[in-house]
Each structure stands twice: as C-alpha cells, then as structure tokens.
C-alpha positions in Angstrom: 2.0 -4.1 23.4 4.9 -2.7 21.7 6.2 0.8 22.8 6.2 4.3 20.7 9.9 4.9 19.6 11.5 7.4 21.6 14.8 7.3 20.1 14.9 8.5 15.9 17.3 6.7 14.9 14.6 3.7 15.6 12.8 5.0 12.4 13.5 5.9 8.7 11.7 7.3 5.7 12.2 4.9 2.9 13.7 6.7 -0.1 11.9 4.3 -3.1 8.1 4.1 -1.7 8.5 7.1 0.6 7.1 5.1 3.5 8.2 5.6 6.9 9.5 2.2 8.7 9.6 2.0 12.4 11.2 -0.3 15.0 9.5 -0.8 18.4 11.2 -3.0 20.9 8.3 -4.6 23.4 8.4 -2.8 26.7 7.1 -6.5 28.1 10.0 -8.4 26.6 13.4 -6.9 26.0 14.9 -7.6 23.0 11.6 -8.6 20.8 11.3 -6.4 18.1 8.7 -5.5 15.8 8.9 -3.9 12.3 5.9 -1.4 10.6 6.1 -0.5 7.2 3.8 2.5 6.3 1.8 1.6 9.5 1.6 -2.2 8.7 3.2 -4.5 11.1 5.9 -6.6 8.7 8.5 -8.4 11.0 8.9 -9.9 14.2 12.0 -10.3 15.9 13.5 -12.0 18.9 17.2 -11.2 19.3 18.0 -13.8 21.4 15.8 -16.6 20.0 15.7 -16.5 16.6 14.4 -19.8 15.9 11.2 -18.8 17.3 8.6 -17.1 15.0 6.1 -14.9 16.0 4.0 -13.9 13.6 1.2 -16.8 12.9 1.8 -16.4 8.7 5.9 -16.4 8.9 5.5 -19.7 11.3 3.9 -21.4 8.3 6.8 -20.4 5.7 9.2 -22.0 8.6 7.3 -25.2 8.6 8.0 -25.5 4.8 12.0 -24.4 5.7 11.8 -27.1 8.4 10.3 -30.2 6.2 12.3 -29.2 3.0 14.9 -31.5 4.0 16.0 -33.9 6.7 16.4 -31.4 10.5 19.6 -29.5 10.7 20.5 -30.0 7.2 22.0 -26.4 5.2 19.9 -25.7 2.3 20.1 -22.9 -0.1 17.8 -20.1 0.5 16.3 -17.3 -1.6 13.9 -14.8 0.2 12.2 -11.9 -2.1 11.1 -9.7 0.3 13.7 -8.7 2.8 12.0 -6.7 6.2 13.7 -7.5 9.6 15.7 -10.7 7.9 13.5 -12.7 10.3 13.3 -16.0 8.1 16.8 -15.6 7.3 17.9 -15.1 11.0 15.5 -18.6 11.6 17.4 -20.7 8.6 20.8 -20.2 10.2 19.9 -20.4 13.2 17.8 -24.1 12.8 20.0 -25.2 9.7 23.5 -23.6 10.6 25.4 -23.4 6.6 22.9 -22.7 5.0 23.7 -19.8 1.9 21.1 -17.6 2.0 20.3 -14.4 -0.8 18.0 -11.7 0.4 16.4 -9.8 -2.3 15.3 -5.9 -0.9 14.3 -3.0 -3.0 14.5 -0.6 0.1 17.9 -0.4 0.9 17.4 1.9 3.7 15.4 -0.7 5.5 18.5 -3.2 5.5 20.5 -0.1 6.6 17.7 0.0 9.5 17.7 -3.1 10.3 21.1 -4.0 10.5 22.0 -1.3 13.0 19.8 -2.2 15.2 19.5 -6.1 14.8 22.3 -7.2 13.5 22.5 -10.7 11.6 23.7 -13.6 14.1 27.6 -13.9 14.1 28.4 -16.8 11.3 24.8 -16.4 9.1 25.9 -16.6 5.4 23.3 -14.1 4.1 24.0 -12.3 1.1 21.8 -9.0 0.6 21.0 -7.7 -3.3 19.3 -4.4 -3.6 16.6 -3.9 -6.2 13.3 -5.1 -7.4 12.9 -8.4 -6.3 11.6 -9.9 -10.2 14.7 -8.1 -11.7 17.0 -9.0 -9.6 15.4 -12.6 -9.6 16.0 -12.7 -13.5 19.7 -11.4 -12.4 20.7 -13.9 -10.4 23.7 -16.1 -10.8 23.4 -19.1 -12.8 25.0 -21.3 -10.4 22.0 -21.0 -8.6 19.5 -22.7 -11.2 18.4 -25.7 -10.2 20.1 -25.5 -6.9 17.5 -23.3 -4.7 16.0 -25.9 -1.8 13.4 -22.4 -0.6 12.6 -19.8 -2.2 10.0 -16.9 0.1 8.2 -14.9 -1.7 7.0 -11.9 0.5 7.0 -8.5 -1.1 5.1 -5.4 0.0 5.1 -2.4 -0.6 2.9 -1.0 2.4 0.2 -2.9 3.0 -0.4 -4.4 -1.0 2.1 -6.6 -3.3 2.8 -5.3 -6.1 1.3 -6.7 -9.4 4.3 -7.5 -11.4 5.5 -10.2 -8.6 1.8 -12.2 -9.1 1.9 -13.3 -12.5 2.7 -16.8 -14.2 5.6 -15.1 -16.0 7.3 -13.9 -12.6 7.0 -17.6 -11.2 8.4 -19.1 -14.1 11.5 -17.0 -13.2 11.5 -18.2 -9.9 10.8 -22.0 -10.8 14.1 -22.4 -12.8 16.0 -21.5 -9.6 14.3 -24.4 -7.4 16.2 -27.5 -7.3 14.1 -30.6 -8.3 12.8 -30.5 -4.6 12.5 -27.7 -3.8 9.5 -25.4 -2.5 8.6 -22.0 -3.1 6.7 -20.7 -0.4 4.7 -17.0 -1.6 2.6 -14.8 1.4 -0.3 -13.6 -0.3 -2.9 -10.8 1.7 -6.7 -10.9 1.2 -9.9 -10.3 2.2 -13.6 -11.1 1.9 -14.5 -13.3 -1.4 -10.3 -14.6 -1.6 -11.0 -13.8 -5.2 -6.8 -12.3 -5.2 -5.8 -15.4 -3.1 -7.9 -17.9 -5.8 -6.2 -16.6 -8.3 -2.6 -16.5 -7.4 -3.1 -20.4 -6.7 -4.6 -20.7 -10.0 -1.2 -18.9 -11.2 1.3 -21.3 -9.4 -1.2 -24.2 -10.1 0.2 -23.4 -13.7 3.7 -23.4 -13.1 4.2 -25.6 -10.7 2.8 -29.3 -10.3 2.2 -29.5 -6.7 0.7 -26.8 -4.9 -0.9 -26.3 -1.0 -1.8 -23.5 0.9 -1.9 -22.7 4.4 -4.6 -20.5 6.2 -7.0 -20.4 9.6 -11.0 -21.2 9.1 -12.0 -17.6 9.4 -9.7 -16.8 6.4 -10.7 -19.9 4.2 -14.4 -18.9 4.3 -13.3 -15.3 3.5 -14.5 -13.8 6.7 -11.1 -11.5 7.1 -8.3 -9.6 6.0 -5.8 -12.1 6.4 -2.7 -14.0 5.3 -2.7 -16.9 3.2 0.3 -19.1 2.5 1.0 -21.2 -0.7 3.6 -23.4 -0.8 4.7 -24.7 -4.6 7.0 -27.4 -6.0 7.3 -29.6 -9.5 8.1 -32.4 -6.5 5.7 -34.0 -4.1 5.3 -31.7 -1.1 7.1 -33.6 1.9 4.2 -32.5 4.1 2.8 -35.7 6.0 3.7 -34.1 9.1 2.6 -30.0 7.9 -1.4 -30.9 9.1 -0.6 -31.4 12.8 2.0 -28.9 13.1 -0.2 -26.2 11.8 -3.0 -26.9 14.0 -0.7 -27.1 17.0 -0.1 -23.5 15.9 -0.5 -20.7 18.1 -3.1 -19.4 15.7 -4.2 -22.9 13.9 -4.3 -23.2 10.5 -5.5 -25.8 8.1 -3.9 -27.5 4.9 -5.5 -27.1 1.8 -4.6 -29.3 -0.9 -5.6 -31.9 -3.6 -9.4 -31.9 -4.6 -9.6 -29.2 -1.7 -7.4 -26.9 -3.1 -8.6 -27.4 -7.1 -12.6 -26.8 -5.4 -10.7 -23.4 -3.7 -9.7 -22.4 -7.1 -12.8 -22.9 -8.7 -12.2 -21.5 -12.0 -10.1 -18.2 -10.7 -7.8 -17.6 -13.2 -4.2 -17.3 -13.6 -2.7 -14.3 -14.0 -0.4 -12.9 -16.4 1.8 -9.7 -16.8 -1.0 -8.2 -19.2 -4.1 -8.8 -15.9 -1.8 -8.7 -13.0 -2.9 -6.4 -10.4 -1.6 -5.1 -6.7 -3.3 -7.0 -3.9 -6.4 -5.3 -2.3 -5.6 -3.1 0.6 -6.7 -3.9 3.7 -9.2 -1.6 5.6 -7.5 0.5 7.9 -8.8 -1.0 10.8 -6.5 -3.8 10.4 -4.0 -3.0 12.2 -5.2 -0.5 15.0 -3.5 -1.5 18.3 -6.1 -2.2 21.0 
C-alpha cells in the first residue's frame, strides 16, 4: 500500500484543472512511485526498473511499443498525455535512441515529476506544453509520416475530455503515423461499454486495422475499467499480442476482426459536433482497501 505524503513538496495543485497531484513512494518497495491526479491513481513508477510496468492497462500500450518493430530497435514516439513519463521512461529504456515528444497540458505536473523522478540519464524526450489536439495539429512536419507510436492517454481527473474522442482529432494524429505505425488510445468505461463501442467505431473510421485490449469482466461490461485500442492503416504485427496478454498479471484478451466489428455493433463514431467526456467512474473506484 502506498504511503500518505509527508513531505509537500511531494504534492502540487495543478494551475489549468485546479486538481491537486500527489506522489506516494511505497513504504514496501523503495523507490516505486505512484502518481494521483484529483484522487485517481495515473502513473506507476519504478526508478530503478523502468522497463517494468505496473499498471495492468499501461502493460498493454508496452506490448504494442514492444511488437512495433523488431526488439531493441529506436522508434519515434509521440505520447499525448504526459503523467509520471512512465511509457517514455519504458521506450528508452527497452529501445535506447529512440526520439520521443511528450505532449502535457499541466505543466506543473512535469515540474512535479521531474524533481522528484527525473528522466533516465541519455532518454531523448522532448516535452511540449499545451492541449494535447493543438499541440498535435502544431507539430513539426518532419514528423508526418514518420511517428512508429503514438499513446493517446489524456485525463483530466478521472474523465477524457471530449474534444480528444472524435474522428476529426484522429485524423490529426493519423497523418503523423508512419505507414506502420500504431496508435495505441486508453479509453475508461463502465457498465454497457456504450463510450468504449464508440471510440472503436471512431478509429474503425480512420484507421483500417483496429484491436482492443481488455480483461473478461470488462468486455462483458461488468466494471469500471480500462480498455485499450490499438490502430494502424497497416496490419497489426500482433501474432504474438494474444499469449502475452494472457500471461499478464491481470490477463487480458484480444479483440479483433469479426469480434471486434460484433463489439461495435452499430455504436457510432463520433465527431466534434457529438463528442462527449468519458463517464466518470463511481467514487468507489479507487478507495484503498
């Protein structure tokens, strides 16, 4: 169980959302960090192995960052959504090169963060402040076309905000993907999926390949939960994503194909004019037991 911070300087009130963010470092196991956002738990890191991932949702974006291209090879790395950097710290540590951009409206959270868990000597991550779809649409050209990963995991609290849900937001993001590459998007839900149906029905319409990633109980809408989609105008290179996920921690199953068109079942997509926040979880969620 992590431990109440003693020390202030472990916490800060964010000055866009007003939210307060708090580090707690595990009294079990020095040097493993965990990052709440407005009381919902958003990072996990481990200083000193940062190619492990803890939580079960973040382990499925680093299977797509492992089987985007051949093991140990840099790729080029956009994550919307910044937190504790924790999928940034696992790309250089796993594929050492790599160029990474970090996209992070709160820039007192990266001020957090960075005093207190520093980026790995030698990790080429760049840090832009802003909204993540402007700064998206902002980005250099150099980097159409080239972008191996994109992550797409932006909260603010507990709920993602609707302008990042809509088709017209992923077709920003889908001219920066090189012909292989994946965009990987962490989308909350609940009972019914009826948010999660519909934001694969929206990258079912940009993209020509899309999966998603999520544990039974989720699938048959039981919980409040995390479900991960994973998107690409390629073939996803997943032959090996089905065994990996159920030798999980927290096993998950891959939905895809005549699956995932029967888990869309006429949601639709959504555009800037219908998009709305994600629901918010009950409360309950995320009481420490």
């Amino acid at each position: 169980m992590a431990s109440v911070p003693e020390d202030p300087s472990l916490e800060r009130r964010l000055s866009v959302s007003g939210h307060l963010a708090r580090l707690e470092e595990s009294r079990q196991v020095p040097g493993s960090w965990t990052l709440t956002v407005d009381g919902t738990p958003q990072s996990h890191v481990e200083l000193d192995r940062p190619d492990w991932l803890g939580f079960e949702y973040v382990r499925r974006i680093g299977h797509a960052i492992d089987l985007v291209r051949p093991e140990g090879e840099a790729i080029t790395a956009v994550h919307l959504g910044g937190g504790a950097l924790t999928l940034p710290r696992y790309v250089a540590a796993t594929r050492p090169g790599s160029r990474q951009q970090v996209v992070e409206l709160e820039s007192d959270l990266v001020d957090l963060v960075r005093e207190h868990l520093p980026l790995p000597r030698g990790a080429q991550v760049r840090v832009r402040h802003g909204d993540a779809r402007e700064v998206l649409a902002k980005l250099p050209a150099g980097l159409d076309g080239e972008v191996d990963l994109a992550v797409v995991d932006i909260f603010s609290g507990a709920r993602t905000p609707a302008h990042v849900t809509s088709v017209e937001f992923y077709e920003l993001l889908e001219r920066r993907l090189a012909p292989h590459g994946i965009a990987t998007a962490n989308v909350a839900d609940g009972a019914g999926l009826a948010f999660a149906r519909s934001q694969a029905a929206t990258l079912s319409q940009v993209f020509e390949h899309v999966a998603l990633a999520a544990d039974a109980s989720m699938l048959k809408g039981r919980r409040f939960g995390n479900v991960v989609m994973y998107a690409s105008h390629a073939e996803l290179p997943f032959a090996g994503l089905p065994r990996r996920l159920a030798s999980d921690p927290a096993p998950a199953r891959l939905v895809e194909g005549e699956e995932l068109r029967r888990f869309i079942a006429g949601a639709p997509a959504v555009t800037d004019a219908t998009a709305v926040p994600s629901p918010p979880p009950a409360r309950s969620v995320f009481l420490k037991r």
